[in-house]
C-alpha positions as CSV (number, residue, x, y, z in Angstrom):
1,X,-10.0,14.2,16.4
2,X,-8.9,12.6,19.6
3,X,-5.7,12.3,21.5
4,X,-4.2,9.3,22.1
5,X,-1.8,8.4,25.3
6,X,-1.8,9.9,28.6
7,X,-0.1,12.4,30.1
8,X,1.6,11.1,33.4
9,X,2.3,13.0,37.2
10,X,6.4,13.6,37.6
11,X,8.5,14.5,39.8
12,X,10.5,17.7,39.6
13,X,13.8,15.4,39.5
14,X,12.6,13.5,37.0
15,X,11.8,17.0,34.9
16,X,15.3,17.9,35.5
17,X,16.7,15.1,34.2
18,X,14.5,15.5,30.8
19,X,15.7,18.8,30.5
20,X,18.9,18.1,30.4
21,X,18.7,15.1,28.4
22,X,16.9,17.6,25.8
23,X,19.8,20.0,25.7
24,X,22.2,17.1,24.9
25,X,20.4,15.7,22.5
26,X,20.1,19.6,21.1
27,X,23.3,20.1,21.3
28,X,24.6,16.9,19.7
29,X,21.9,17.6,16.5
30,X,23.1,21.1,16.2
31,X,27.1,19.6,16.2
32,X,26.2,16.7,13.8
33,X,24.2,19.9,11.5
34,X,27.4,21.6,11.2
35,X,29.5,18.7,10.1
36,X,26.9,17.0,7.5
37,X,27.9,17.2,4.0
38,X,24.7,16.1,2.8
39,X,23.3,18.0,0.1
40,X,19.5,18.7,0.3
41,X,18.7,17.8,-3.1
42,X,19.9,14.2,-2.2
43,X,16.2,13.5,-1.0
44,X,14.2,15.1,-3.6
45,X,13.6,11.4,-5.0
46,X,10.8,9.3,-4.3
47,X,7.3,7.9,-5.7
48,X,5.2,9.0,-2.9
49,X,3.5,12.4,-2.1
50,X,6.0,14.8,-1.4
51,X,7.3,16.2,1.8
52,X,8.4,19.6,3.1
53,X,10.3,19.8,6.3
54,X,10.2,23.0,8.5
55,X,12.8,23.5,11.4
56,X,12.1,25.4,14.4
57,X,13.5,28.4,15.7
58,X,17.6,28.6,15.7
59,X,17.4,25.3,13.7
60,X,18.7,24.9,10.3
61,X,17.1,21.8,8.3
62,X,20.5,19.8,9.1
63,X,19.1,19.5,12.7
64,X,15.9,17.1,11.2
65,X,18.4,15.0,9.5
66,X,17.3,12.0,10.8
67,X,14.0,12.4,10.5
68,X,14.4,13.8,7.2
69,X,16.3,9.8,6.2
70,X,13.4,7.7,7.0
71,X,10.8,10.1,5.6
72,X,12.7,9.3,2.9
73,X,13.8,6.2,3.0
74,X,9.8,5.2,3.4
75,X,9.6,6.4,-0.1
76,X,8.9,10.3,0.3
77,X,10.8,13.3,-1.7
78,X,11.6,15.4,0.9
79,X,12.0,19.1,0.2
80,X,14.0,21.7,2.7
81,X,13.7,25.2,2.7
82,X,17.6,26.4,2.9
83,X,16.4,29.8,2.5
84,X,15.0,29.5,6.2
85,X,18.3,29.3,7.2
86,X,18.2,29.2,10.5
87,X,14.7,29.9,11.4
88,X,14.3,33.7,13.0
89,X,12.1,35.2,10.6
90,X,8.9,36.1,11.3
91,X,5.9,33.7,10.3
92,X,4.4,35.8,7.8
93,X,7.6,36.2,5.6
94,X,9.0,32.4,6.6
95,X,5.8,31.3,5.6
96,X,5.7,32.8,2.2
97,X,9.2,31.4,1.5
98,X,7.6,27.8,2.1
99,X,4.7,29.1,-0.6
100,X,7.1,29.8,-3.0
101,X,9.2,26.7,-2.7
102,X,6.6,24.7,-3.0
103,X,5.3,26.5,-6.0
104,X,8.6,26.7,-7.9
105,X,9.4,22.7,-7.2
106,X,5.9,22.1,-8.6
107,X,4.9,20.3,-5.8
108,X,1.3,18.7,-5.4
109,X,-0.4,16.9,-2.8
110,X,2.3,18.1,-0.6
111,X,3.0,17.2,3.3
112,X,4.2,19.2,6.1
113,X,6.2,17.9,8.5
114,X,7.9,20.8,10.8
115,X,9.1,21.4,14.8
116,X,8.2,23.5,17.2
117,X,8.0,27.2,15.7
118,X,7.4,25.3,11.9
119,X,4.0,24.2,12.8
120,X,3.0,28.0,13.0
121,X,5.0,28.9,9.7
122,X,3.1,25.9,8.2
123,X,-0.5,26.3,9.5
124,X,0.1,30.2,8.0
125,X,1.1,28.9,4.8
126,X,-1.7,26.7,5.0
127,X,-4.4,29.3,5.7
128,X,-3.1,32.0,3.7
129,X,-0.5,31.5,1.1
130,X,-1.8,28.0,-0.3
131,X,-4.9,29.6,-3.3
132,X,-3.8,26.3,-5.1
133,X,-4.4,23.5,-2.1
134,X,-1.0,22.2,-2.8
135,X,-0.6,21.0,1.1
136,X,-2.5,18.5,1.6
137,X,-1.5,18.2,5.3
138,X,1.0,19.2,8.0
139,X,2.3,17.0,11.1
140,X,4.4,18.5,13.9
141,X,6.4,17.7,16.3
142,X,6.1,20.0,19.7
143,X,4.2,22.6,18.0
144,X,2.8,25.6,20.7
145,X,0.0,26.0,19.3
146,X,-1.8,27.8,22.1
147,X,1.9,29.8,22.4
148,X,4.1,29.4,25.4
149,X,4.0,31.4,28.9
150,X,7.8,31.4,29.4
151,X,8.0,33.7,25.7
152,X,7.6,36.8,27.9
153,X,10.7,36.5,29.6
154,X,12.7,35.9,26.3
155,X,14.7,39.4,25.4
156,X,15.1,38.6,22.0
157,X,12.1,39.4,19.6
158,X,12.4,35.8,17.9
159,X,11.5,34.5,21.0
160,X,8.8,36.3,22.2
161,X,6.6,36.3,19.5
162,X,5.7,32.9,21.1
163,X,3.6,34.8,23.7
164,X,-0.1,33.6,24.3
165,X,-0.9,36.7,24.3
166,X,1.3,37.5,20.5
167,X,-1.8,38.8,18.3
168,X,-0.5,36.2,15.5
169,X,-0.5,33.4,18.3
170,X,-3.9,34.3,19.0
171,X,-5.3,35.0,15.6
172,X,-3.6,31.0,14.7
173,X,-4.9,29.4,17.3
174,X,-8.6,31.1,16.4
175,X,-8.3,29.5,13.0
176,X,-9.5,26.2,13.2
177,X,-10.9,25.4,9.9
178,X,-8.0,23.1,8.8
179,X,-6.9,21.3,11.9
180,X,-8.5,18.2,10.5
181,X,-5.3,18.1,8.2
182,X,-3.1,18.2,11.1
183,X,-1.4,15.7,13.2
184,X,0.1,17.4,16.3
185,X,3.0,14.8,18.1
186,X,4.1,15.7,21.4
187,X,5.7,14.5,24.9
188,X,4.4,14.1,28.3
189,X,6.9,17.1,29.0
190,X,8.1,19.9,27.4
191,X,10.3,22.4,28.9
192,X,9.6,25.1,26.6
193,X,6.0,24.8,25.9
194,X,3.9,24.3,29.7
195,X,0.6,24.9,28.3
196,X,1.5,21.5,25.7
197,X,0.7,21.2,22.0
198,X,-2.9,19.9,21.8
199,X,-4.5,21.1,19.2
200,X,-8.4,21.5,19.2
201,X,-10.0,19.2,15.8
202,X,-6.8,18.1,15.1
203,X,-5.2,14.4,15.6
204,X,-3.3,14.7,18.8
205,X,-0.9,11.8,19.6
206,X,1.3,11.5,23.2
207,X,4.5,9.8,23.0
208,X,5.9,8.9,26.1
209,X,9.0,10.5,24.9
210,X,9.8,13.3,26.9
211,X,11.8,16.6,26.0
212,X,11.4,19.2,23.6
213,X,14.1,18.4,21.4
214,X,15.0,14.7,22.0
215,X,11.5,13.6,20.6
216,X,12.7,14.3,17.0
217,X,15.3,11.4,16.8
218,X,12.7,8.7,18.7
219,X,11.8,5.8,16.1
220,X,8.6,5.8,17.7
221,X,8.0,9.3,16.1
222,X,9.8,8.9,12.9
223,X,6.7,5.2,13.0
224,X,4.0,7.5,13.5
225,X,5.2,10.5,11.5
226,X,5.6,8.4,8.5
227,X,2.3,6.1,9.2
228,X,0.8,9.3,9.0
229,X,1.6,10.1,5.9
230,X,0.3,7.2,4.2
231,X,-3.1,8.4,5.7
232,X,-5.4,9.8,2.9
233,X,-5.4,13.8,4.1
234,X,-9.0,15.6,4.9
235,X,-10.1,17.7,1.8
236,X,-9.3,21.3,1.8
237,X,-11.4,23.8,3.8
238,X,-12.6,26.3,1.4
């Protein structure tokens, strides 16, 4: 598929700026997280396909909350995976608990949507803990793909397993067979993820939104994410 949007030339102050705005808006998600009293089975009703949400790293599914509201307030269960908790497992195992909550909610037809780090745990779950085709599709938001450059300076082990060079990175990013059922979203900066989040074969959309964090609670995302949806998936690559 193509990309749509453009990725513009900015200036180092401008970067700045973006980066901090991303922390804020971080920091204010992970604050709100903390106070919410919302239970997750609160969204589990709805008469359209399904949703699964996947966090990224150091998230807990609190910090989608508003995404998670008008995914479901356009008429989509949406399903979290508390069990995650806050995200540092490895893909294999964080990936298998996706499998399994999917398989014990009895869920069909099934949608994706994830940040950052979930866009690996999904396409894994996708690839090679889904015998059943019960996801029909995944879209992220910031997803590195291709892995990210700055992983090898990361001390702690959660971190850099998002090396390019990370034998799991590389053995994803070699799979291509399902990229058709994915929607990658992304910013014309990210200060996490240099080498972007295009995805070869899949649909790539550029918000002028940038930031790696701040992109989640855009309405233009939460428009497209759910627009997507509604989009009949590619069958399943067999």
């Amino acid at each position: 598929m193509g990309e749509t949007g453009t990725r513009v030339r900015t200036s180092p102050l401008q970067k700045a700026l973006w980066w901090v705005q991303d922390y804020v808006y971080a920091a204010m998600c992970q604050v709100e997280g903390v106070l919410s009293r919302v239970q997750p089975g609160s969204f589990h009703q709805g008469t359209r396909n399904p949703v699964v949400i996947i966090p990224g790293v150091y998230e807990n599914w609190q910090f989608m909350l508003p995404l998670i509201q008008r995914i479901h307030d356009a008429g989509h269960p949406v399903h979290v995976v508390t069990v995650l908790q806050r995200n540092k497992l490895e893909i294999p195992a964080a990936a298998r608990l996706v499998a399994q909550h999917i398989e014990e909610a009895g869920l069909r037809d099934a949608a994706i949507v994830a940040h950052s780090k979930g866009g690996l745990i999904g396409k894994y779950a996708m690839l090679m803990m889904d015998p059943e085709h019960r996801i029909s599709k995944m879209i992220t938001v910031c997803t590195p793909f291709s892995g990210s450059s700055y992983a090898r300076y990361m001390l702690l082990p959660s971190l850099r397993m998002f090396s390019p060079r990370n034998a799991l990175t590389l053995e994803l990013a070699r799979e291509e067979a399902i990229n058709s059922r994915i929607t990658s979203i992304y910013g014309p900066f990210d200060p996490h993820i240099p080498e972007g989040s295009v995805l070869p074969g899949a649909i790539n959309i550029a918000l002028p939104t940038a930031g790696h964090f701040r992109i989640l609670g855009d309405p233009e995302t939460a428009r497209i994410i759910t627009e997507q949806l509604a989009l009949p998936a590619a069958g399943p690559s067999l």
